[in-house]
C-alpha positions in Angstrom: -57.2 -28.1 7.8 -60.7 -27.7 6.8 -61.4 -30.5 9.5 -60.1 -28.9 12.3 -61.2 -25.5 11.5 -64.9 -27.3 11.7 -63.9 -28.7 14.8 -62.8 -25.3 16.3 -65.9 -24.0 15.1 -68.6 -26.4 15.5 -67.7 -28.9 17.7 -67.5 -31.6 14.9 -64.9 -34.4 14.3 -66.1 -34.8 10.8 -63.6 -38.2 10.4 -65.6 -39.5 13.5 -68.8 -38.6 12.0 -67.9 -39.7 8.3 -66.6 -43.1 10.0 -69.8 -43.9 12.8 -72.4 -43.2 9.3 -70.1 -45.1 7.1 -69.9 -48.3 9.2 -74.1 -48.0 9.8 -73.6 -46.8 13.7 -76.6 -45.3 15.1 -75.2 -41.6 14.7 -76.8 -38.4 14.4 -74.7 -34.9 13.4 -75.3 -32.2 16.0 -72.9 -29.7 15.5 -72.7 -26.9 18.1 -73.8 -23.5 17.3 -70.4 -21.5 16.1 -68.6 -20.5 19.1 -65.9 -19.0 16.7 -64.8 -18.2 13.6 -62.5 -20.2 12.7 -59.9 -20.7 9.1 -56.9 -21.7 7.6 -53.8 -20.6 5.2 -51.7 -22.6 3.2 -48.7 -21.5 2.5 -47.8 -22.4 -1.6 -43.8 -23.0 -2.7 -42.5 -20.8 -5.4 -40.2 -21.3 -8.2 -36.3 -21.0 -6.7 -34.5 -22.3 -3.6 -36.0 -21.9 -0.2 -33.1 -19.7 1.7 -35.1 -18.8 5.4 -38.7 -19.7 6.6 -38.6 -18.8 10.5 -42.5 -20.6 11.7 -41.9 -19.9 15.4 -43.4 -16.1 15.1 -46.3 -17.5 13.8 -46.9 -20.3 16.7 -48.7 -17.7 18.8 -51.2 -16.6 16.6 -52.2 -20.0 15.1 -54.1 -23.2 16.9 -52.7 -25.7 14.2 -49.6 -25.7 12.5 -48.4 -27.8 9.9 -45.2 -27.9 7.9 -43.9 -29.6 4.9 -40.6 -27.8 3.1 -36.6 -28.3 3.4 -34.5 -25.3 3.5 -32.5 -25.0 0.9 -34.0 -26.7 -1.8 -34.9 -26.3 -5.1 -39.1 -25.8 -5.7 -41.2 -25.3 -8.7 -44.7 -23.7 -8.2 -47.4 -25.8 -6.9 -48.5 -28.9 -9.3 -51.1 -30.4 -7.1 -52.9 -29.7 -4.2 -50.8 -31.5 -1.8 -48.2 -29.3 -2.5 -47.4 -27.0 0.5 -44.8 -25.3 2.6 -47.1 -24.9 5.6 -50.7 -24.8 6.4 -52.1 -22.7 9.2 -55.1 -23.0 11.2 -56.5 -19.8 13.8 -59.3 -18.9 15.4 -61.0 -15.3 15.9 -64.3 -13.8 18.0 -65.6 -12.4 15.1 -65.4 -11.5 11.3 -63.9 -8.3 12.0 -61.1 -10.3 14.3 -60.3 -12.6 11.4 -59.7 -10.1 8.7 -57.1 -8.7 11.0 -55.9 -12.4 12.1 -55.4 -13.1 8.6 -53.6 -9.9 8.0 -51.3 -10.5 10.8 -50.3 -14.0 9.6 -49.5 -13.1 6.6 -47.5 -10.4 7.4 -45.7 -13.1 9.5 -45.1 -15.1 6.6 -43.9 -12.6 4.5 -41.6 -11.2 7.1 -40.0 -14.4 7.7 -40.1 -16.7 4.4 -37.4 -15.9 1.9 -36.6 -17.3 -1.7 -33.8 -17.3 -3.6 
């Protein structure tokens, strides 16, 4: 997610970027001025049995969304970094906007992921 939430912001495919200086292209990084603010949530499994996690609420509010769980089965508590149930990404005007985005989402989340 931190990829696309520079792209939303900056204008910058990092992978294209990372791949053109890598390979010895002729490339020069000129990222756009921010346009945006732009972030990203990862939801983390818990300990217990995933009963309900409803992600179409949270399609509205969100540019990128990513998932990664089963319902009804058994978790532990995340081991490595790969470990996810979903990862978000959003964009907002402003700080202010963003604080309240990421409010919002998470009160999503909360109101429609359950554990047992």
């Amino acid at each position: 997610m931190i990829t696309n939430a520079i792209q939303h912001k900056y204008g910058l495919v990092m992978n294209e970027a990372a791949y053109k200086l890598q390979a010895g292209f002729n490339y020069q990084l000129s990222p756009q001025p921010p346009m945006t603010e732009s972030g990203f949530l990862t939801v983390l499994p818990q300990n217990g049995r995933l009963v309900k996690f409803n992600v179409a609420p949270l399609r509205p509010e969100v540019q990128h969304l990513e998932t990664n769980f089963e319902i009804g089965r058994e978790y532990d508590e995340m081991d490595e970094s790969t470990d996810y149930i979903a990862m978000v990404q959003f964009d907002a005007p402003n700080d202010d906007a963003m604080q309240h985005k990421i409010e919002k989402i998470n009160r999503i989340i909360k109101h429609n992921l359950v554990w047992e």
